[in-house]
C-alpha positions as a Markdown table, in Angstrom:
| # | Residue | x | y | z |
|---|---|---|---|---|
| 1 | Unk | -58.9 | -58.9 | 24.0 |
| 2 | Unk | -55.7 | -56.8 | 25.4 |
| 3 | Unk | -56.1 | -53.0 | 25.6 |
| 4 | Unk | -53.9 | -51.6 | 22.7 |
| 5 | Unk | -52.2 | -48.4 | 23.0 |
| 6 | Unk | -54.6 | -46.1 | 21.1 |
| 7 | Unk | -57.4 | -47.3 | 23.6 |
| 8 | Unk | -55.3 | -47.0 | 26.4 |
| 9 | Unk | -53.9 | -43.7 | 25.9 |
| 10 | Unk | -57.4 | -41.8 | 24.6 |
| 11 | Unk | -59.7 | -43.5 | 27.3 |
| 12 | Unk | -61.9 | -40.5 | 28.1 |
| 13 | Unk | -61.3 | -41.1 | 32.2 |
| 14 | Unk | -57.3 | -41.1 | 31.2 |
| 15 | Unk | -57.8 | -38.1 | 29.0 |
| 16 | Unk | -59.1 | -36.2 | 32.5 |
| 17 | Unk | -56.3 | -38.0 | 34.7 |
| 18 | Unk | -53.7 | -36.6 | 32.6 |
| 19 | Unk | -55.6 | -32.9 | 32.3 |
| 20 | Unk | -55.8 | -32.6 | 35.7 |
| 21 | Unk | -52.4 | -33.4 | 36.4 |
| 22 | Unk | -51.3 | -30.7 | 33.6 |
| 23 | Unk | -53.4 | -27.5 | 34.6 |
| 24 | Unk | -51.6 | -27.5 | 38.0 |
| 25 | Unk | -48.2 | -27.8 | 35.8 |
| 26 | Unk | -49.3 | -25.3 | 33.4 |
| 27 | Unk | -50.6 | -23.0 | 36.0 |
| 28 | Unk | -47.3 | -23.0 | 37.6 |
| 29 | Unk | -45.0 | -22.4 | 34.7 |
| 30 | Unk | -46.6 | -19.2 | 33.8 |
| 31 | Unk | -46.6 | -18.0 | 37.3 |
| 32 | Unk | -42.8 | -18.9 | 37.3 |
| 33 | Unk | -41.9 | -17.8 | 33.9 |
| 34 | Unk | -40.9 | -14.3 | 34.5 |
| 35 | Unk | -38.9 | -14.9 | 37.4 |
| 36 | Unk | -37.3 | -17.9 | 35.7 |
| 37 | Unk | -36.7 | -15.7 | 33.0 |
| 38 | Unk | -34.6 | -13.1 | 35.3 |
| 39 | Unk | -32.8 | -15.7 | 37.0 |
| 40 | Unk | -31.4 | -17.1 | 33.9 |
| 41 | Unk | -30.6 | -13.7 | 32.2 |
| 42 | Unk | -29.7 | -11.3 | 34.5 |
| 43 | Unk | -29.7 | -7.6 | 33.6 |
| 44 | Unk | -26.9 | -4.8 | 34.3 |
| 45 | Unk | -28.5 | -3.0 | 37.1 |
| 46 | Unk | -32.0 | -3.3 | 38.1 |
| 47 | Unk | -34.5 | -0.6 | 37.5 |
| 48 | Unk | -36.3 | 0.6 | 41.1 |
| 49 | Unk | -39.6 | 0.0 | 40.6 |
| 50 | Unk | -42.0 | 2.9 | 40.6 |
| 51 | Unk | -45.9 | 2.1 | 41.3 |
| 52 | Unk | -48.6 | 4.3 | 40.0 |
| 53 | Unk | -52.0 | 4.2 | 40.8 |
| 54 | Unk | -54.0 | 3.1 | 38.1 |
| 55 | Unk | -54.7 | 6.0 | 35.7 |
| 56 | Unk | -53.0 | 8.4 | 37.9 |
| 57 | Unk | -50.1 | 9.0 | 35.2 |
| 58 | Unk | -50.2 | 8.7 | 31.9 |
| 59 | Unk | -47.7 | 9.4 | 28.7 |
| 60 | Unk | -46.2 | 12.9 | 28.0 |
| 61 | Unk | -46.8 | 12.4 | 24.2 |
| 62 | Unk | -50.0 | 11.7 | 22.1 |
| 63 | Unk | -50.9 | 9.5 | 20.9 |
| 64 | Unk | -48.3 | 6.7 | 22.8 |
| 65 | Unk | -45.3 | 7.8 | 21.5 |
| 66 | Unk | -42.7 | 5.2 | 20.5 |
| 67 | Unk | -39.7 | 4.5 | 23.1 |
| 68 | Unk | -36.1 | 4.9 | 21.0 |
| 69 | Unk | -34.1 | 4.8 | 24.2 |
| 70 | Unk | -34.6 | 2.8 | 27.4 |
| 71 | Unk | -33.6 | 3.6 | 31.0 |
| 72 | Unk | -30.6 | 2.4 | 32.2 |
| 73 | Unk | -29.7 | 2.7 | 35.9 |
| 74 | Unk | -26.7 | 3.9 | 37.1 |
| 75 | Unk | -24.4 | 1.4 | 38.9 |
| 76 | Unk | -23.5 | 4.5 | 41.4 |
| 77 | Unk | -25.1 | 7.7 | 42.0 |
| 78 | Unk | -22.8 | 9.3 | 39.6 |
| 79 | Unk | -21.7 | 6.9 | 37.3 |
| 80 | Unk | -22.6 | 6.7 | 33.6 |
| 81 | Unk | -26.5 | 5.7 | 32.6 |
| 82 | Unk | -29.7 | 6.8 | 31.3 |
| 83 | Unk | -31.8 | 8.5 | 33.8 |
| 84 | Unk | -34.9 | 8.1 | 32.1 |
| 85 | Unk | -36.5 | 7.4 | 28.7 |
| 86 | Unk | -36.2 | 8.7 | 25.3 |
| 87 | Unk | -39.4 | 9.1 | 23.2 |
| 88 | Unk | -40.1 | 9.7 | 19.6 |
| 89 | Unk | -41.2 | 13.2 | 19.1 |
| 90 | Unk | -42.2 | 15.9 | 16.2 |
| 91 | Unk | -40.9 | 19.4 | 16.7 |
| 92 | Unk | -43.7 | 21.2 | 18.7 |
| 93 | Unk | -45.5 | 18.6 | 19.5 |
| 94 | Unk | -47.6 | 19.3 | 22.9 |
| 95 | Unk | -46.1 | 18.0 | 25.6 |
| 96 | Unk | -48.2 | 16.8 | 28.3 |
| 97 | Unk | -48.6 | 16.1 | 32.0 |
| 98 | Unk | -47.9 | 12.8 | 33.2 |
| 99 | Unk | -49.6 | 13.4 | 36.2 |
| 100 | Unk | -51.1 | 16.1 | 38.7 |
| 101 | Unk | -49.0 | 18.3 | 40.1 |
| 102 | Unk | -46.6 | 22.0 | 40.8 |
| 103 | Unk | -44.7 | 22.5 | 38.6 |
| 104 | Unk | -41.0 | 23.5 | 40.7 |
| 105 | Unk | -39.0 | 24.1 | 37.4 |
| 106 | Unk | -39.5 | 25.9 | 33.8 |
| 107 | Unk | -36.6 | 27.7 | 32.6 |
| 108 | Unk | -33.1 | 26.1 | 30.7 |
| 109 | Unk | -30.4 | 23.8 | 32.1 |
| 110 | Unk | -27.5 | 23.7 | 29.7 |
| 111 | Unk | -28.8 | 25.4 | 26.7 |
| 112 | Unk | -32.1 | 23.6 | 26.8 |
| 113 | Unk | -35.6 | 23.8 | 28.1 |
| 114 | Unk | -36.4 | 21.9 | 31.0 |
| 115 | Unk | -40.1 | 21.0 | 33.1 |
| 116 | Unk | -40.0 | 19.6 | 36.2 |
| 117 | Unk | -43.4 | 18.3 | 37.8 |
| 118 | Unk | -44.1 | 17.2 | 41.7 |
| 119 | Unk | -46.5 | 14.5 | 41.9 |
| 120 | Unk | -47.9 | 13.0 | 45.5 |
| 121 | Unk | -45.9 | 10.4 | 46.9 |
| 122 | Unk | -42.6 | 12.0 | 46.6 |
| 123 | Unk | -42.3 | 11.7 | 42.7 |
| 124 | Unk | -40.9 | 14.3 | 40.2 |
| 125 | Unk | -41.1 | 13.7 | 36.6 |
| 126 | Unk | -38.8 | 16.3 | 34.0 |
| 127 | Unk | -39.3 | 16.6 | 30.4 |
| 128 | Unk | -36.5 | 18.0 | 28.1 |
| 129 | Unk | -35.6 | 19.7 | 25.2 |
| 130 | Unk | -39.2 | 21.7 | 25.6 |
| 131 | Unk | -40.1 | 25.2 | 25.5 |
| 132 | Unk | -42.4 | 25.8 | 28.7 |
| 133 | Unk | -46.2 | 26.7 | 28.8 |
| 134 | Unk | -45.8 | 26.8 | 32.3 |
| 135 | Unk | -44.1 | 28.8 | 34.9 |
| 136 | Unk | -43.0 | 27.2 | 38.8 |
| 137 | Unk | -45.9 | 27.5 | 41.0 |
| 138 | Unk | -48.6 | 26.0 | 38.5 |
| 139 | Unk | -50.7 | 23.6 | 39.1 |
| 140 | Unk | -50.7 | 21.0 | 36.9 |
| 141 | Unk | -53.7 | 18.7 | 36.2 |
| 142 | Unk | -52.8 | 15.0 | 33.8 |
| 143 | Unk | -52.9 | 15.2 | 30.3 |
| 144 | Unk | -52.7 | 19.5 | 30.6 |
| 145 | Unk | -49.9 | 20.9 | 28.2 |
| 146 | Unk | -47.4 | 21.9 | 29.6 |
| 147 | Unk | -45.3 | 22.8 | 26.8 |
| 148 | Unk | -43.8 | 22.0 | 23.3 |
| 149 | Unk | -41.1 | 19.3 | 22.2 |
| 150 | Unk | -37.9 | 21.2 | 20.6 |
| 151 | Unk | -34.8 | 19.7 | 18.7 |
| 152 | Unk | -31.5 | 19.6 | 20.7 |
| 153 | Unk | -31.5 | 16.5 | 22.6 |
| 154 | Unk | -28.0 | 15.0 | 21.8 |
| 155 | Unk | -28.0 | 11.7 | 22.6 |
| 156 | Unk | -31.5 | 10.9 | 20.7 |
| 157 | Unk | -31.3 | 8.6 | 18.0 |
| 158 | Unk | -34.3 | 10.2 | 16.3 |
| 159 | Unk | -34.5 | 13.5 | 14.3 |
| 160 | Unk | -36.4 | 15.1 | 17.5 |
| 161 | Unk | -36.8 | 12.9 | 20.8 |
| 162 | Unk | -38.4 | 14.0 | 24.4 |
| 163 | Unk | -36.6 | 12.9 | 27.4 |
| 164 | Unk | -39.0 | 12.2 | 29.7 |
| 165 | Unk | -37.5 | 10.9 | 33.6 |
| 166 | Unk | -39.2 | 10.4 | 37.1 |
| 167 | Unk | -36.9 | 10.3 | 40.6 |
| 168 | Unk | -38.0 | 9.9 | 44.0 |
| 169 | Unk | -35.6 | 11.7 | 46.1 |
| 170 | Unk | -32.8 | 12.0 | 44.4 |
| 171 | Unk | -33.0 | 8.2 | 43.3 |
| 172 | Unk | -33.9 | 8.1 | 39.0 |
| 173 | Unk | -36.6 | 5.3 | 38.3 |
| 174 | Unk | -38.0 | 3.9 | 35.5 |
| 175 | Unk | -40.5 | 6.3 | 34.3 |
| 176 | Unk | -42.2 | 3.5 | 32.0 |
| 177 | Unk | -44.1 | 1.9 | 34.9 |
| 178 | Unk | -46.2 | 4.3 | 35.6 |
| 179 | Unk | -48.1 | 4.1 | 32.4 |
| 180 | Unk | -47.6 | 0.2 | 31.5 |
| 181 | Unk | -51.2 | -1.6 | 31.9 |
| 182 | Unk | -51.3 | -4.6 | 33.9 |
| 183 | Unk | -53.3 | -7.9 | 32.9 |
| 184 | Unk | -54.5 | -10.8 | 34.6 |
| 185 | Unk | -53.9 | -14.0 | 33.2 |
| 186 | Unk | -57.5 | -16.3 | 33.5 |
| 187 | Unk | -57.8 | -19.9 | 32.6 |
| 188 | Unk | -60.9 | -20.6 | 31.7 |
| 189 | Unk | -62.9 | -23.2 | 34.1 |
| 190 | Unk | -62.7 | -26.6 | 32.6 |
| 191 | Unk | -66.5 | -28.2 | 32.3 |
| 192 | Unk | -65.5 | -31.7 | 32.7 |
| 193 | Unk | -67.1 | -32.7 | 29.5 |
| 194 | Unk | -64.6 | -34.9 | 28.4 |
| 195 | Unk | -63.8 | -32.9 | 25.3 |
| 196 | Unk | -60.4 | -32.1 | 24.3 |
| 197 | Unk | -58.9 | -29.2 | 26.3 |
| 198 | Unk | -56.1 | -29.4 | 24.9 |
């Protein structure tokens, strides 16, 4: 008797042919997706990437607040952009340290209140509208308040926002890096079984 196609095609030593030849596939298009991904859609201007130790930073708000506005580099030092993030806020709610620190600014820039935190490594995150709990020369530890949100941001698209922004240098980053948790993708070992993986 001929081998019909429902023998052929679920034969348990074909089953592990064909699974073996997929993991390495699958393996491969996940590692590849997010670059793919770019490639295909490019962005405006890319964000610098800043690198935090693990748990060395953490948000400004809590609990996590919610992000209403999104960096966007500039395409020149000067040009137009957003030179950091906007984050959903309640009026006098505590804003905290991102990271240890000094503290080099407290004190209003164009009507509002501004914080301005050195970090190791050449960072300096700010924090605006606030009204300081701190004074230049403090040091700062993570999580410590620093100060209160206050109303007067203009270009928040919330009732009460905190514009929170990191530099190094005078280059503007991405501030959201610092805090975003990285995962590890594991596939779990196959057993050779001959169950269905799939």
């Amino acid at each position: 008797m001929a081998p019909t196609v429902d023998t052929v095609t679920t034969h348990p030593a074909r089953r592990r042919w064909r699974l073996a030849l997929l993991v390495p596939v699958f393996a491969l298009v996940a590692a590849l997706h997010p670059v793919l991904l770019r490639a295909a859609w490019p962005v405006e201007a890319a964000a610098p990437a800043v690198v935090g130790e693990p748990g060395r930073f953490g948000w400004p708000l809590s609990p996590r607040p919610r992000v209403v506005r999104g960096y966007q580099a500039p395409a020149t030092p000067y040009g137009p952009g957003h030179r950091g993030v906007d984050l959903a806020a309640a009026e006098g709610q505590q804003v905290l340290s991102a990271g240890p620190g000094v503290v080099v600014f407290a004190g209003q820039v164009a009507g509002r209140g501004v914080l301005s935190v050195d970090h190791d490594g050449g960072l300096r995150t700010t924090y605006e509208p606030v009204s300081p709990a701190v004074a230049a020369g403090d040091q700062v530890h993570l999580g410590q308040s620093i100060g209160a949100v206050v109303p007067g941001h203009p270009e928040c698209p919330e009732p009460v926002c905190l514009h929170w922004g990191v530099r190094r240098g005078e280059e503007y980053l991405d501030p959201l890096p610092l805090v975003q948790v990285e995962f590890v993708l594991r596939l779990k070992p196959w057993d050779g079984s001959g169950g269905d993986a799939y």
